[in-house]
N, C-alpha and C positions, 0 to 999 in steps of 0.2 A: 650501424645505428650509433651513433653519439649519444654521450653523457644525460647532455639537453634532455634528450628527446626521450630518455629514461626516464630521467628525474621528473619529466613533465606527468607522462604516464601514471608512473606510480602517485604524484602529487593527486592525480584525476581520480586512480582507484581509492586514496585514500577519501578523499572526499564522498565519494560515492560510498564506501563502507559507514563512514560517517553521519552519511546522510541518509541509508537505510534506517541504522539501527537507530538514532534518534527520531525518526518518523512512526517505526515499530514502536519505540518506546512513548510515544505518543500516544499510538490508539490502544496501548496496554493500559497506558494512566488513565484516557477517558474508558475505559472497559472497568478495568479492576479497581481502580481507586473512585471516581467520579460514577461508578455503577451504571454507563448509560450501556446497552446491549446491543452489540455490533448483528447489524443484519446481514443476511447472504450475500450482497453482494460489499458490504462494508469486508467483511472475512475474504473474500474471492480479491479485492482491491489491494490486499496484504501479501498473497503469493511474489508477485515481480518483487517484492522487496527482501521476501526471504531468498530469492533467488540471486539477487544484488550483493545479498552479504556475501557467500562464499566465492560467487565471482570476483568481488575484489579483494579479499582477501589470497586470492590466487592472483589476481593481478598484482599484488606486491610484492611475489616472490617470482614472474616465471619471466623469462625473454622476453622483451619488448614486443615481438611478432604475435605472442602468444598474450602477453597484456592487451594488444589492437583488441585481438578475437574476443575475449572476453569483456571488452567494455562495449565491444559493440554489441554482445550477446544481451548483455543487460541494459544497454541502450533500447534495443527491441524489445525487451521483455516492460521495460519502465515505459515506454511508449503504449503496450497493451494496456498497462494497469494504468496509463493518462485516459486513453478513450473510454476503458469503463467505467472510468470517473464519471467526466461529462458523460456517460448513460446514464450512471447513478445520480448524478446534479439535474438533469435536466428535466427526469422521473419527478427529482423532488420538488422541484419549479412548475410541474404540471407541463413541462411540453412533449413531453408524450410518455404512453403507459409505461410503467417498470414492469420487472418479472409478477406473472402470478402468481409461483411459489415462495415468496421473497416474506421471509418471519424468520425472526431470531430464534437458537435454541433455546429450548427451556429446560433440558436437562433431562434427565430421567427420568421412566414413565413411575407413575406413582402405582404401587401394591395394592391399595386400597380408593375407592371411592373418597371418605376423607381424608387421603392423603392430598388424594387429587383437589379436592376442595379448599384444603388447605394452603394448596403449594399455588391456587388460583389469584389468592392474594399476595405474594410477593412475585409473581413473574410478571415480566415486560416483556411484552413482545416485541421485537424490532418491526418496523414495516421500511421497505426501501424508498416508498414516495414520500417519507415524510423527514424531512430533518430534524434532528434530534438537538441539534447544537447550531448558532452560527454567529461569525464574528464577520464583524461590518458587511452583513449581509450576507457572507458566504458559509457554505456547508463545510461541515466534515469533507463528505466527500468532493465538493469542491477545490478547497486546501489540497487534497490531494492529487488533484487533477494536475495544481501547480507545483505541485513539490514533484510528483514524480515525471512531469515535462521537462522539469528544471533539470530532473540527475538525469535527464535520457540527451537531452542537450548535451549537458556537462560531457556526459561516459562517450557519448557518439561523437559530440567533436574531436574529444581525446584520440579516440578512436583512428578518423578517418584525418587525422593533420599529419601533415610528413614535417 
């Protein structure tokens, strides 16, 4: 294997590491700073990404043969978390049901009756049908349908180019 065809690799992992943690870092600023409360499957949509990160961060240290395997690991894995996307967008478009266990946590159960009365006023509940956020029409989980399409392209071409 040639230089090239290193340099191309690890360019592809780095991107990918890149593009994990700025995504993660995304739905952390709408969660923690902006207070909106990621639903079950908004949290289940975040796995491929934690998985992205230490796959390419492996991809930038190991043999080119071993770099393929791993981008195309997380090519697959970011492809998962594209199509639950689109289940997640589509729920919230109304074209067809979402989960019926799908509600945000609320934290721990309260000790008391009015704790629990209490604590009724500051939680939000997530629901997956409904969109929380959207910019020029699209969802949270929409965006992310195309972001993580986008790194599963990226890692998978990488991947499978001689």
């Amino acid at each position: 294997m040639d230089d090239v065809t290193l340099l191309r690799l690890r360019r592809a992992a780095l991107l990918l590491l890149a593009g994990s943690v700025l995504t993660l870092g995304g739905a952390w600023y709408f969660q923690w700073v902006l207070g909106y409360v990621p639903c079950k499957l908004c949290l289940t949509e975040r796995i491929p990404y934690y998985a992205a990160i230490p796959l390419a961060l492996l991809g930038l240290f190991l043999p080119a043969w071993a770099t393929r395997l791993v981008l195309g690991l997380a090519a697959l894995g970011l492809l998962y978390g594209a199509g639950l996307s689109v289940y997640h967008a589509g729920a919230e478009w109304a074209l067809w049901p979402g989960p019926s266990d799908c509600g945000g946590g609320s934290g721990a159960n309260p000790a008391a009756v009015g704790d629990f009365l209490n604590s009724l006023k500051t939680t939000r509940v997530a629901d997956c049908s409904t969109a929380a956020w959207r910019l020029f029409g699209v969802s949270l989980a929409g965006w992310n349908a195309l972001i993580a399409f986008g790194l599963a392209a990226l890692s998978g071409t990488a991947a499978l180019k001689h």
